[in-house]
C-alpha positions as CSV (number, residue, x, y, z in Angstrom):
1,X,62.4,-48.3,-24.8
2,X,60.7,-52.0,-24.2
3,X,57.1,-49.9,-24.2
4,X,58.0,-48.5,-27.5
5,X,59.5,-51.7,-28.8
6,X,56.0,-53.5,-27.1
7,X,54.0,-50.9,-29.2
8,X,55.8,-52.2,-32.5
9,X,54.8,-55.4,-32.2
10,X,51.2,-54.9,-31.4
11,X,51.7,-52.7,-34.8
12,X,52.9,-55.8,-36.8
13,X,50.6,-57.9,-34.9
14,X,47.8,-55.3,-36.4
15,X,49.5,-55.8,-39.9
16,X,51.4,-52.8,-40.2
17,X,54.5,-51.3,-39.7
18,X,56.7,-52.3,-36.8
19,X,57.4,-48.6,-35.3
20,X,56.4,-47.5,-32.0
21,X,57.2,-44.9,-29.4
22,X,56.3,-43.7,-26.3
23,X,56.2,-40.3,-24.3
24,X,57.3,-40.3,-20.7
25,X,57.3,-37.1,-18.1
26,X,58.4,-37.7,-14.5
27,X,59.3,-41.1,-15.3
28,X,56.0,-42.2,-16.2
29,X,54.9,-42.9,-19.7
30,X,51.5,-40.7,-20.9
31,X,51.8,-41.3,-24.2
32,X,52.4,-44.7,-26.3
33,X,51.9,-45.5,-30.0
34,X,52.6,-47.0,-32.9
35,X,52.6,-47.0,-37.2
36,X,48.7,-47.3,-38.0
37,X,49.0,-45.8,-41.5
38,X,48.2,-49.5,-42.9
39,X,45.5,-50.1,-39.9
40,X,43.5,-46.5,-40.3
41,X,44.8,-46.0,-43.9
42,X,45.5,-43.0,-43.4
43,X,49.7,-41.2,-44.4
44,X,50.2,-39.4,-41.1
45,X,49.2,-41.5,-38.4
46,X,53.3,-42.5,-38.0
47,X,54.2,-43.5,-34.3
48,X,55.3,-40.5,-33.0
49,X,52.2,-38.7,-34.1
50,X,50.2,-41.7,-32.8
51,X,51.9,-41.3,-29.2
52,X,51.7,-37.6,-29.5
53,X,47.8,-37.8,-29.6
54,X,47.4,-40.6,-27.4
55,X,48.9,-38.7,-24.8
56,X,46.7,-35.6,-25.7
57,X,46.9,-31.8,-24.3
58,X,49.1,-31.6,-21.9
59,X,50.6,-27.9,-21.9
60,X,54.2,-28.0,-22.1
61,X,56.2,-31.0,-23.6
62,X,59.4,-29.4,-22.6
63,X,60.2,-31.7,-19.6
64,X,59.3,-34.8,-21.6
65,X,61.4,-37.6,-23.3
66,X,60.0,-39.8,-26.5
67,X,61.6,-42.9,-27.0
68,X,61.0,-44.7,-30.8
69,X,62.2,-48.1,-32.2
70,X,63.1,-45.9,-35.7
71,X,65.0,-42.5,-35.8
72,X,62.3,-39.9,-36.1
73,X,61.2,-38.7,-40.0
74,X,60.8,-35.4,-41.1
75,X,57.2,-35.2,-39.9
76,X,57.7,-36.5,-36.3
77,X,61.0,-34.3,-36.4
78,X,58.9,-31.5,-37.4
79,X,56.6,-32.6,-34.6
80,X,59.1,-33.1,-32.0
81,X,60.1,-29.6,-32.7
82,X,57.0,-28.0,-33.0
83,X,56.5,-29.1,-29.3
84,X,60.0,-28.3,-28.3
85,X,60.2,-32.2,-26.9
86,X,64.2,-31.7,-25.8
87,X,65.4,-35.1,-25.7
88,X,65.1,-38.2,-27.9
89,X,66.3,-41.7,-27.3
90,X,65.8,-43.9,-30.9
91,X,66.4,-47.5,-31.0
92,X,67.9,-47.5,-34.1
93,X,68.7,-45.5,-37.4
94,X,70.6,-48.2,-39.3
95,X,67.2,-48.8,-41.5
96,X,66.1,-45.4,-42.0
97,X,68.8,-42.3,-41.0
98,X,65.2,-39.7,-40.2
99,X,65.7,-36.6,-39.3
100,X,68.3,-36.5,-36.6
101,X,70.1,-33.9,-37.9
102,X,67.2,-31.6,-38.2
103,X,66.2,-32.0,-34.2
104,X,69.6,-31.6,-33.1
105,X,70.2,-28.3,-35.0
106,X,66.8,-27.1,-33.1
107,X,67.8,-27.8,-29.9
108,X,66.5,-31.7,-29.9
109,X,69.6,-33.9,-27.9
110,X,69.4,-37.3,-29.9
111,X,70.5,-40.6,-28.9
112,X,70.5,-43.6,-31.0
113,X,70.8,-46.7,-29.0
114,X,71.8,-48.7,-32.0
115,X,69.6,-51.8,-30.9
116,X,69.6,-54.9,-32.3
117,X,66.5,-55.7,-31.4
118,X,65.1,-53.0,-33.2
119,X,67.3,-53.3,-36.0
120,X,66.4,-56.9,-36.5
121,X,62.7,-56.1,-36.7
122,X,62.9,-53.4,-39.5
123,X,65.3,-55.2,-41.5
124,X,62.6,-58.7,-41.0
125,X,59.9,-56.6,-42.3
126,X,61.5,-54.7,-44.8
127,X,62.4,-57.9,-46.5
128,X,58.9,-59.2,-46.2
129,X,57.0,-55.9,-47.2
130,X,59.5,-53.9,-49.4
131,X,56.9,-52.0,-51.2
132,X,55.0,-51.1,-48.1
133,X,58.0,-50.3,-46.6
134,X,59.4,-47.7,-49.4
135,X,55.4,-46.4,-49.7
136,X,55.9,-45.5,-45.8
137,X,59.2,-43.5,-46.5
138,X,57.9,-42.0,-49.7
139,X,60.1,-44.3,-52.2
140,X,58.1,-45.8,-54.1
């Protein structure tokens, strides 16, 4: 989780959202993102997705873990799914509940590690950036 958490703060470093994750297979992470959709402008690139491609083909994401700051949305849910990624560590969902109930009922074991460091930098930049924040989660 202190990859993913690492990758959030490089985001907010970038200006954008502080979200990141990381993919990790035999106890080594291959994949590690974060939120670019303020850096690339661009809707999709959340940091899941960002991970996902960063850690490219790789066959079978079955025997892999992702680990990310935020509980999952819909579209990395549906991602996570998609690739039938079995086990999700989140490092909070305080901010933004995602889509935990949607992985679990596909299979998708989900545990939110309620962190406060995590916690404590969604709820700094939601306060800074409320607009951006409620464009990312489609609230505006």
């Amino acid at each position: 989780m202190m990859a993913a958490i690492e990758e959030a703060k490089q985001g907010l470093k970038e200006g954008g959202i502080p979200i990141g994750s990381v993919l990790v297979k035999d106890g080594k992470i291959i994949g590690r993102g974060h939120n670019k959709r303020v850096q690339d402008d661009d809707p999709v690139i959340h940091a899941e997705i960002d991970c996902l491609r960063n850690a490219g083909r790789i066959g079978s994401y079955k025997d892999t873990i992702l680990y990310s700051t935020l509980m999952p949305c819909y579209l990395c849910g549906g991602a996570i799914v998609q690739f039938g990624i079995k086990k999700v560590y989140a490092g909070e969902s305080k901010t933004f509940p995602g889509s935990k109930e949607f992985m679990e009922s596909h299979g998708v074991t989900v545990i939110d590690l309620d962190l406060d460091e995590c916690k404590t930098l969604m709820n700094d930049f939601i306060s800074s950036n409320p607009e951006l924040w409620n464009e990312d989660i489609g609230e505006l």
